[in-house]
C-alpha positions in Angstrom: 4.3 26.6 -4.5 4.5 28.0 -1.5 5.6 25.7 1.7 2.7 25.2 3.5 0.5 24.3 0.6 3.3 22.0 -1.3 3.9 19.9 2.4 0.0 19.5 3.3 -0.4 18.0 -0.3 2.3 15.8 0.1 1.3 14.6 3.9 -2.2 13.9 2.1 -0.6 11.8 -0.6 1.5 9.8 1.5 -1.3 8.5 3.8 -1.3 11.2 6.3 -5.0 12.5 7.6 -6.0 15.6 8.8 -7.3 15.5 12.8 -10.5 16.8 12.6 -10.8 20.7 13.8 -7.2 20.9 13.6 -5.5 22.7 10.3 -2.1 21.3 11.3 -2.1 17.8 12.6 -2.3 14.6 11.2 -2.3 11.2 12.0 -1.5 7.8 10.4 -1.8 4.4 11.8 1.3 2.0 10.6 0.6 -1.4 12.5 2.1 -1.3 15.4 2.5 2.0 15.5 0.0 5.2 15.7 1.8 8.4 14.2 0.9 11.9 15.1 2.1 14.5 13.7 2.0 18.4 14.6 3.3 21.1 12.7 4.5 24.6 14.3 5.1 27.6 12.8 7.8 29.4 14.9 6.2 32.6 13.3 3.4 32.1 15.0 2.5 33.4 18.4 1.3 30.5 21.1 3.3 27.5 18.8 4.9 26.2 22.5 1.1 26.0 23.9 -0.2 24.2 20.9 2.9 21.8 21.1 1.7 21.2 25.0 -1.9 20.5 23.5 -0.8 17.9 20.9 1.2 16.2 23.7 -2.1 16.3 25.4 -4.0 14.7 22.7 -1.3 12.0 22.3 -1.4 10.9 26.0 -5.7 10.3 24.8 -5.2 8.7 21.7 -3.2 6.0 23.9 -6.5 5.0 25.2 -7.8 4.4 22.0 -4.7 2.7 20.5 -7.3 -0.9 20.1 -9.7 1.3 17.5 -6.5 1.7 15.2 -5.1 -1.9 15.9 -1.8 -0.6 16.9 0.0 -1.3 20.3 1.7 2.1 20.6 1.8 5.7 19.8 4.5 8.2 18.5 3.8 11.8 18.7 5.9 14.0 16.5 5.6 17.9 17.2 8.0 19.8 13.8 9.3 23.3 14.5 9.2 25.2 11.1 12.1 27.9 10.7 11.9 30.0 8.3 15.1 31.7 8.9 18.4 29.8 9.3 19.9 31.8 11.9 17.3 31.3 14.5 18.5 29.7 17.9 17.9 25.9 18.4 14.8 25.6 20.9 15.9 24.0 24.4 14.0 21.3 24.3 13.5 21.9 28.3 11.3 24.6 26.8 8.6 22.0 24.7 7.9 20.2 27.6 9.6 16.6 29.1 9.9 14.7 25.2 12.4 12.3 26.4 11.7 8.4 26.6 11.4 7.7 23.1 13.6 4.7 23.3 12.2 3.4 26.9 10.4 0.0 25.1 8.1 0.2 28.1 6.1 2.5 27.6 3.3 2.8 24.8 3.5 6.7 24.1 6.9 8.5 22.8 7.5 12.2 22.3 9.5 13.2 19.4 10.5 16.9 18.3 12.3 18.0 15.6 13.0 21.6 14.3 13.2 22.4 10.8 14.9 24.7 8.6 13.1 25.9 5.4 16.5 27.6 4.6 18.4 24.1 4.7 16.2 21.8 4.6 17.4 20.0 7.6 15.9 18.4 10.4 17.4 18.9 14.1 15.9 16.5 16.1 15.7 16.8 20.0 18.5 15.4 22.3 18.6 11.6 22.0 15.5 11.4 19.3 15.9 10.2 15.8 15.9 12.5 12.5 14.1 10.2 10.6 10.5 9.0 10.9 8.0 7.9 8.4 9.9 9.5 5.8 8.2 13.0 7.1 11.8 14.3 7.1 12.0 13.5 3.2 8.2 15.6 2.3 9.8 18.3 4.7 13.0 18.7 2.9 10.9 18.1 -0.7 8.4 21.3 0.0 11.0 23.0 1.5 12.8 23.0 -2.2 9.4 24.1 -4.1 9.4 20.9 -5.8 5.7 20.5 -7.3 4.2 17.3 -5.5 3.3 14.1 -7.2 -0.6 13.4 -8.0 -2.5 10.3 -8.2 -4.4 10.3 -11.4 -6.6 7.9 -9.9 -10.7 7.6 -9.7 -12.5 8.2 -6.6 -14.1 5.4 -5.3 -17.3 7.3 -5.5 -17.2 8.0 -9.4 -17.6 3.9 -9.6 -19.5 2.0 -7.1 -20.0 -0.9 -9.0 -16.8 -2.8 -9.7 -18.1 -4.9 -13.3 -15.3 -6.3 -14.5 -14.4 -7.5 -10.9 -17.8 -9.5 -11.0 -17.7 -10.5 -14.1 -14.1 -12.3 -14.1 -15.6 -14.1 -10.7 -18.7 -14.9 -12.6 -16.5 -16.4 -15.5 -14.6 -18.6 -13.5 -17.1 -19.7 -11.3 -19.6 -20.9 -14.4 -16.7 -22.2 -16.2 -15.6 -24.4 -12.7 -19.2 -25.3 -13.2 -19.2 -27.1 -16.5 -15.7 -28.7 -16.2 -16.9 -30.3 -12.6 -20.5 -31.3 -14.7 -19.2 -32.0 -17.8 -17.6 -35.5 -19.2 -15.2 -33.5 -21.1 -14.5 -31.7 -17.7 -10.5 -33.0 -17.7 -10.0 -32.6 -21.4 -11.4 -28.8 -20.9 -8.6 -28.3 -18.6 -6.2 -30.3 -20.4 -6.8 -27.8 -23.7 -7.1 -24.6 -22.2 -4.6 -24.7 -19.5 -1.2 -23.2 -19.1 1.3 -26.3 -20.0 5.3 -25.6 -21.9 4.5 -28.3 -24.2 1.4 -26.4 -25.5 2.9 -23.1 -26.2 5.9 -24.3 -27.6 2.9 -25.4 -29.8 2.1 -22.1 -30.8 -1.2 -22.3 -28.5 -0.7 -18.7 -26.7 -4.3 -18.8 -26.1 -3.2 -20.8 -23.0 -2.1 -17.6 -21.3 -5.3 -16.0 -20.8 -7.9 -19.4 -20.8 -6.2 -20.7 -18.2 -6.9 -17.6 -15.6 -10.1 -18.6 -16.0 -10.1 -22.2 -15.2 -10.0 -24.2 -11.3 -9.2 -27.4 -10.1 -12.4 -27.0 -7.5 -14.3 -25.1 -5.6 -11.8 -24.5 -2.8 -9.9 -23.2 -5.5 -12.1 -21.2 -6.7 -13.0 -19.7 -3.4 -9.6 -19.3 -1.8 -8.8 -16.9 -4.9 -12.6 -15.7 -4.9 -11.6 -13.9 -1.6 -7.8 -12.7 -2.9 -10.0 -10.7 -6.0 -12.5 -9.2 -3.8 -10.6 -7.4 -1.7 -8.3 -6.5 -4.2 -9.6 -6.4 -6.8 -12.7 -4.5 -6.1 -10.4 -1.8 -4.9 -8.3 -1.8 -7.6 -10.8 -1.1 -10.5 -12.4 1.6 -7.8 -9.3 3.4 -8.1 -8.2 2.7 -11.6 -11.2 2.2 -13.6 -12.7 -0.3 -15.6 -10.1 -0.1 -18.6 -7.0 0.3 -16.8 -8.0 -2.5 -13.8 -8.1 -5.3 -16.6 -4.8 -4.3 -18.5 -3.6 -4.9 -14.6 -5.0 -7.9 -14.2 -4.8 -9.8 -17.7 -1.2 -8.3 -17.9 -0.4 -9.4 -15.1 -1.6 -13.1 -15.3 0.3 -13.0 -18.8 3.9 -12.3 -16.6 2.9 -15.0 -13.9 2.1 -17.6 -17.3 5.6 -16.3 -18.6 7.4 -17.1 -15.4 5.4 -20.3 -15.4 6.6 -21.6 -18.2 10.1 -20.7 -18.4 10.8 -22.1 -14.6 8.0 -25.0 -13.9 8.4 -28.3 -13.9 6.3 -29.0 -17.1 2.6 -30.0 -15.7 -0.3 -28.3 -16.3 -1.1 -24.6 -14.7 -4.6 -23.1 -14.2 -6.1 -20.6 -11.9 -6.5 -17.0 -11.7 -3.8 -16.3 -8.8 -1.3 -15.3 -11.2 -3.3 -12.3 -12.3 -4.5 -11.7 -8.4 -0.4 -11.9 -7.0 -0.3 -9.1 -9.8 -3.0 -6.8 -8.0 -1.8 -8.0 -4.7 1.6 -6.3 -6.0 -0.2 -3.3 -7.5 -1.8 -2.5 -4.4 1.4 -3.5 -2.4 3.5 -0.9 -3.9 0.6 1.8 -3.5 0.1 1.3 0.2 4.3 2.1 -0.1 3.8 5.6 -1.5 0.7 6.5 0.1 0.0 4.5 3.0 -3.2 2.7 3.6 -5.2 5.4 2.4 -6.7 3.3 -0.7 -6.1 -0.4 0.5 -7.1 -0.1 4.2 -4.2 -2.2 5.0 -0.5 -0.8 6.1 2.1 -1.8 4.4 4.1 -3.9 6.7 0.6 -5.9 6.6 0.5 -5.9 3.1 4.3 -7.2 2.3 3.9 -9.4 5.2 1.0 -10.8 3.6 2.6 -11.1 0.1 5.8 -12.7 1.5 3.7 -15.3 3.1 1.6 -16.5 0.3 5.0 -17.0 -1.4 6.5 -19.1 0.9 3.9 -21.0 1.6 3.9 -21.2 -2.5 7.2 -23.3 -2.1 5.7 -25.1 0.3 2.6 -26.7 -0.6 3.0 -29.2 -3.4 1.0 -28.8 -6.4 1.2 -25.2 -6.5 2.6 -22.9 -9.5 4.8 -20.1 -7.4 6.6 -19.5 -10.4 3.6 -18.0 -11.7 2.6 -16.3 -8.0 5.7 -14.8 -8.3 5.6 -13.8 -12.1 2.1 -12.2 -11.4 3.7 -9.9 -8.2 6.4 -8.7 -9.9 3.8 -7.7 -13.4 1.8 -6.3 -11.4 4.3 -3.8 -9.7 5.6 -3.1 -13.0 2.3 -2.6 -14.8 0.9 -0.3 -12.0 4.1 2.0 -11.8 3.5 2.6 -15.5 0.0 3.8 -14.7 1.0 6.4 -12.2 0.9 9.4 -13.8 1.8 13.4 -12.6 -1.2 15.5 -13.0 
């Protein structure tokens, strides 16, 4: 595949999007930070002019650093050689690019020039080689290697996420008739997660009790956690392949649970939603926030907080959190497939 090609597809499938009206720049917000990224073809007539332009257009995205909720921009202008025995450019020549380490300032200048012949980035006096991992897709399209593909829906091809709804709709009726029903603590006390019962050979257990909460707080705290996940996940998955996520994934956090907890009774759909929130997590780490709308510092941030709050509330299966995260990475790096 020729270079051009092979690095746009991979910029596209790691997050990166296109500035509109512009065939080679691209831009990708990492909270805090705003990435721009122009691409020059030392073959090409006028590359110093465009490189003066992009600085430009980084000095104006500055301004609108709130829209992207990011506190700071870096503009990264790559020199492609094609030829290995070209000259280094002075970077006197590109315009003033140093500053990138003065903390005080919002906007930083980085330029690198690479080698298509070696596959190795020379970045400007004082700048780093490494950013983003752009210098890893460079070196990657540089060798011809054919770039990974999603085999993923579009979110257009399914608007309606069903089974989404439905597992809501499940738990919320069944919350319903344990909170109305006499029987409502023997419900519980049958059909959730406990040691003691599938020691019993009740392996039911690991799939009633993803359905079943203590209340509506419950039920509404993890309400929220599906939504935004979960919705997004069968979007990009599919019906079929969103619940072998999920159920899969609240059969590892039930595993977990009842190898490491302390013996009581576990119910609640978090195990199952900790294994999206993993899913999703180790997405946004290949391709950005393209398909989550959330970065992936946010996201682990996120997840690292629900787990130590986890340990910290009492009452509150971790083990199971935890077992769910980890399923859930596992079971969605089995479904990502080359084309």
């Amino acid at each position: 595949m020729e270079f051009w090609e092979n690095l746009r597809m991979r910029l596209e499938n790691s997050g990166f999007r296109k500035v509109r009206n512009k065939e080679n720049w691209y831009w990708r917000a990492e909270n805090p930070v705003l990435y721009l990224l122009c691409l020059l073809d030392r073959e090409e007539d006028g590359w110093k002019e465009d490189h003066m332009t992009f600085a430009d257009f980084g000095r104006r995205m500055e301004e609108r650093l709130a829209e992207f909720h990011c506190t700071r921009v870096v503009a990264l202008s790559v020199l492609v050689d094609k030829t290995e025995g070209n000259d280094p450019v002075d970077t006197v020549e590109t315009g003033d690019i140093s500053g990138f380490n003065a903390y005080d300032e919002k906007f930083y200048r980085v330029f690198w020039q690479f080698s298509t012949e070696s596959g190795k980035v020379t970045a400007g006096k004082n700048q780093p080689d490494k950013l983003l991992g752009i210098e890893k897709l460079l070196s990657a399209a540089a060798k011809g290697k054919e770039p990974e593909v999603l085999v993923l829906r579009d979110s257009k091809e399914q608007k309606k996420p069903i089974a989404t709804a439905v597992i809501f709709a499940v738990c919320a009726a069944l919350l319903l008739v344990t909170m109305l029903s006499p029987q409502g603590e023997e419900i519980l006390t049958q059909f959730g997660l406990s040691p003691w019962g599938i020691q019993a050979g009740q392996y039911y257990r690991f799939f009633t009790c993803m359905f079943l909460h203590a209340g509506i707080l419950h039920l509404v705290s993890n309400g929220v956690y599906l939504y935004y996940f979960g919705v997004r996940a069968e979007r990009l998955l599919g019906t079929g392949r969103f619940l072998v996520l999920y159920l899969v994934s609240g059969l590892c956090g039930g595993l977990l649970s009842v190898v490491l907890s302390s013996g009581g009774i576990s119910i609640g759909a978090s195990g199952a939603i900790y294994g999206l929130l993993g899913a999703m997590l180790l997405l946004t780490k290949k391709h950005g926030s393209r398909y989550t709308g959330m970065n992936y510092a946010t996201m682990l941030l996120l997840a690292a907080t629900a787990i130590c709050f986890g340990f910290l509330e009492p009452g509150v299966d971790n083990m199971a959190h935890i077992g769910g995260l980890l399923g859930g990475m596992a079971v969605f790096a089995l479904l990502l497939r080359k084309k």
